[in-house]
C-alpha positions in Angstrom: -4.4 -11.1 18.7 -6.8 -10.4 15.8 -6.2 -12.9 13.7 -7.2 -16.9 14.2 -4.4 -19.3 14.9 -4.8 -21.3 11.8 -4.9 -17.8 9.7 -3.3 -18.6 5.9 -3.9 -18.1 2.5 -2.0 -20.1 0.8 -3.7 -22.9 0.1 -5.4 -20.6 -2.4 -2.8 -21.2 -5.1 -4.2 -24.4 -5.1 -7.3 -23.2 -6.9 -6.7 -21.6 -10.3 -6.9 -17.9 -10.2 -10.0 -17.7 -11.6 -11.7 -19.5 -8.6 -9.4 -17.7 -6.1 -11.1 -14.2 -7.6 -14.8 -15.9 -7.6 -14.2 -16.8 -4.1 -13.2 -13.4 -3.1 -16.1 -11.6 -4.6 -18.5 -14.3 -3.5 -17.1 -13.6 0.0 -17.6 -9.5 -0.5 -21.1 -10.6 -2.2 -19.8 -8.9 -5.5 -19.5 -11.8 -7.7 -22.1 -11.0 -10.3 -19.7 -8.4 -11.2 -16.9 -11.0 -12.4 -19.2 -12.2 -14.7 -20.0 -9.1 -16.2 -15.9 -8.1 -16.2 -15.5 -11.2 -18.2 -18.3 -10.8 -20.8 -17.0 -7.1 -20.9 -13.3 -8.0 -22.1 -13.7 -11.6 -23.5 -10.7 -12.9 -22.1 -10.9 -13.9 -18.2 -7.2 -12.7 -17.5 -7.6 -9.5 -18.3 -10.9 -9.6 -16.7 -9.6 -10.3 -13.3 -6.9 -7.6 -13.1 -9.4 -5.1 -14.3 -11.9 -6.0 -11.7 -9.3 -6.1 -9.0 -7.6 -3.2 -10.3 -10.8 -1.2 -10.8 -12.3 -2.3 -6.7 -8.9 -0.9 -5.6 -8.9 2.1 -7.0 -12.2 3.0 -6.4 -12.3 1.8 -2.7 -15.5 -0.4 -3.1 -14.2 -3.7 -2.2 -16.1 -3.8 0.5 -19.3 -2.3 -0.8 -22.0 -5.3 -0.2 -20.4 -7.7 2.6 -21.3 -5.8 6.3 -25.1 -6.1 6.0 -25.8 -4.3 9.5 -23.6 -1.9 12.4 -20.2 -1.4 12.3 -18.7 -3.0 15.3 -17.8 -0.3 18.0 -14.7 -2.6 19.3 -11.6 -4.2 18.3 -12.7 -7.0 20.2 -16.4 -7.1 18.1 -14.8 -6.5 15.0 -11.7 -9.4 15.4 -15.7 -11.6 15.4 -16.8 -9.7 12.3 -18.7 -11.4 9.3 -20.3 -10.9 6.5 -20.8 -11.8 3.0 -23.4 -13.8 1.7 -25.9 -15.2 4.8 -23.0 -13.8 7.1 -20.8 -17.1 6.9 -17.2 -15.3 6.0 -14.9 -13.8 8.6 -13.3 -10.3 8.7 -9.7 -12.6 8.4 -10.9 -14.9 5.6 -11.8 -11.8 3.4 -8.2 -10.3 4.3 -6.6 -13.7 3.1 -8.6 -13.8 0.2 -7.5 -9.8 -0.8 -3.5 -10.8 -0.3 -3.8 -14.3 -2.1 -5.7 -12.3 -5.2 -2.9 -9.6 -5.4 -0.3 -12.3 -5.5 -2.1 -14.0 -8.3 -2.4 -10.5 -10.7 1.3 -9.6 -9.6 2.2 -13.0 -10.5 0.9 -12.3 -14.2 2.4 -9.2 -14.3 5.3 -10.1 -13.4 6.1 -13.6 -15.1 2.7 -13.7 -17.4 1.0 -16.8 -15.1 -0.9 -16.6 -11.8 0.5 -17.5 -8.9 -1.8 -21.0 -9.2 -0.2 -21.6 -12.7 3.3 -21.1 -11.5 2.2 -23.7 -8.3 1.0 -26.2 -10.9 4.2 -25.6 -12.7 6.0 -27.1 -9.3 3.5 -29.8 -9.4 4.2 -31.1 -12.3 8.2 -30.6 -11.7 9.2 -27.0 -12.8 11.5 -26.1 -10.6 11.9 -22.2 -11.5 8.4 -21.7 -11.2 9.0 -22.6 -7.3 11.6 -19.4 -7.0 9.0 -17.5 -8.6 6.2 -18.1 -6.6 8.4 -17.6 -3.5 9.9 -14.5 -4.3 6.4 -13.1 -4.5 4.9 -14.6 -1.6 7.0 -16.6 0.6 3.6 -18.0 2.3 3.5 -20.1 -0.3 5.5 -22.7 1.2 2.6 -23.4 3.4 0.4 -24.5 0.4 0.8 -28.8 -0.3 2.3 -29.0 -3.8 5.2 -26.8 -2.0 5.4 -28.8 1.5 5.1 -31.6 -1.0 8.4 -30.5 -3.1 10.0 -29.2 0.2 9.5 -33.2 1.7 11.1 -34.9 -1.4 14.0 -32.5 -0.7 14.4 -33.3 2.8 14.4 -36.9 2.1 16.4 -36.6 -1.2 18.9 -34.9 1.6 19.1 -31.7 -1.4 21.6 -29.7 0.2 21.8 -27.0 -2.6 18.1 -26.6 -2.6 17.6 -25.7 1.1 20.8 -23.1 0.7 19.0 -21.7 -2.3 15.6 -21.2 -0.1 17.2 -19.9 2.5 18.8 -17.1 0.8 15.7 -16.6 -1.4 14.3 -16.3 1.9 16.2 -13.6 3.3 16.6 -11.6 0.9 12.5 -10.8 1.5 12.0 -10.9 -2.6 8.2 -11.6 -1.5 6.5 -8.2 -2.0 3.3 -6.8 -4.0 3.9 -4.2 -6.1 3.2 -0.8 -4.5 0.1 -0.5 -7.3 -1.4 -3.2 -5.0 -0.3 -3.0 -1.9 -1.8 -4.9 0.3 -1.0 -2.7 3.1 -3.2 0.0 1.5 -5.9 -2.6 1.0 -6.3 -3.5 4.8 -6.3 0.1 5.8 -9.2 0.4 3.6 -10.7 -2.4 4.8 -10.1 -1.4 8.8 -10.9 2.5 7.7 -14.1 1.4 5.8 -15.6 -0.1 8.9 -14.0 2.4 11.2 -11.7 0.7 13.4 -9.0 2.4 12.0 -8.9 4.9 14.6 -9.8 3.0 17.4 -6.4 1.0 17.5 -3.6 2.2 19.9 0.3 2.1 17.8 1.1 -1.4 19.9 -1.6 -2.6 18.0 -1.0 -1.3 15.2 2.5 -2.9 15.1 0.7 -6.2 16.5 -1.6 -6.5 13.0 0.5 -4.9 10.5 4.0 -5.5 10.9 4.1 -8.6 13.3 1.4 -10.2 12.4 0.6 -9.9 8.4 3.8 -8.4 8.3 2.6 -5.6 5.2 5.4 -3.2 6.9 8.5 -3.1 7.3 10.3 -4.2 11.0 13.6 -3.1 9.6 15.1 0.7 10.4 15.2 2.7 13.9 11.3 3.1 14.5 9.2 0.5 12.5 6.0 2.0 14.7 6.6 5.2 14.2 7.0 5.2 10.6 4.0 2.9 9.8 2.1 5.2 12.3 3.4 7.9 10.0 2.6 6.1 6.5 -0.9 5.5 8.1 -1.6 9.7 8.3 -0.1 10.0 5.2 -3.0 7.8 3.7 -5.5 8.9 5.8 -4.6 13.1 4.6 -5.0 11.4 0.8 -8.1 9.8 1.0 
């Protein structure tokens, strides 16, 4: 298994988006360039989605945090770090990526960050709490959200539990395909080339069982993730 046991993003919505964005360049060792985004544009909304936007496209999101070899292994890379003085994990940096494209499809999408529609809850909004699940259902791991999901319990809210399980299942929780986060960690594992050192069982381990960025539905899951994988690769 690559990723750590208490792997999760989510408590990120707890931070405003501004310090979820900070956090993620200060993890790539990129953060200087936040500052200059925001003098740039004068408003720090449209600051973050340019910088994230602008890192995506270009593929230099990781430009600045490996300061050394690439590891040769799955094994050595699942122990990666880097980032400033080598302190941040390979799996922190892919939390922080997913909990930042949330946040700018979040604006997009309902014109407040995922952290504004979690204060929203907070402070007893309730369809702020659909809209924050439907784009990430992980969200429910985050306290203001364990917090409403207690009261309910205890309150014995029948209605809200049917509504959360049908929000649930019908898997509203997706990025946009401008930010896909599957196309972010490809980057991330092609950058350091490890890539092409995993096997299609592992493959299907880290992207569709475990961060669950494709698809588990249809005849071969594998094979078409295996395919959509070559399909980026012939692009780049």
């Amino acid at each position: 298994m690559l990723l750590p046991e208490d792997f999760s993003w989510a408590e990120c919505y707890e931070l405003t988006a501004k310090q979820n964005v900070i956090l993620l360049f200060w993890s790539l060792g990129l953060s200087e360039h936040f500052g200059d985004s925001i003098k740039k544009t004068g408003n720090a909304n449209q600051a973050v989605i340019e910088l994230v936007s602008r890192f995506l496209q270009d593929g230099e999101l990781l430009n600045g945090w490996l300061d050394g070899e690439l590891p040769a292994t799955l094994e050595e890379f699942k122990n990666l770090r880097g980032g400033p003085g080598g302190v941040v994990t390979v799996q922190e940096v892919a939390g922080l990526i997913y909990a930042v494209l949330a946040q700018v499809y979040a604006l997009r999408k309902h014109g407040r960050f995922m952290s504004e529609l979690v204060a929203d809850v907070a402070h007893g909004k309730e369809e702020s709490f659909w809209h924050a699940v439907k784009i990430d259902p992980t969200v429910l791991a985050c306290p203001t959200f364990a917090r409403r999901m207690s009261i309910a319990h205890m309150r014995n809210e029948e209605e809200f539990f049917s509504s959360l399980a049908n929000t649930l299942k019908a898997k509203g929780g997706q990025v946009e395909q401008s930010l896909d986060p599957l196309r972010v960690i490809l980057h991330a594992c092609s950058e350091g080339g490890w890539l092409d050192l995993m096997t299609m069982d592992e493959t299907d381990q880290l992207f569709i069982q475990e961060l669950n960025v494709y698809s588990n539905e249809g005849k071969d899951p594998v094979g078409g993730l295996q395919r959509f994988i070559n399909r980026w690769k012939n692009k780049r």
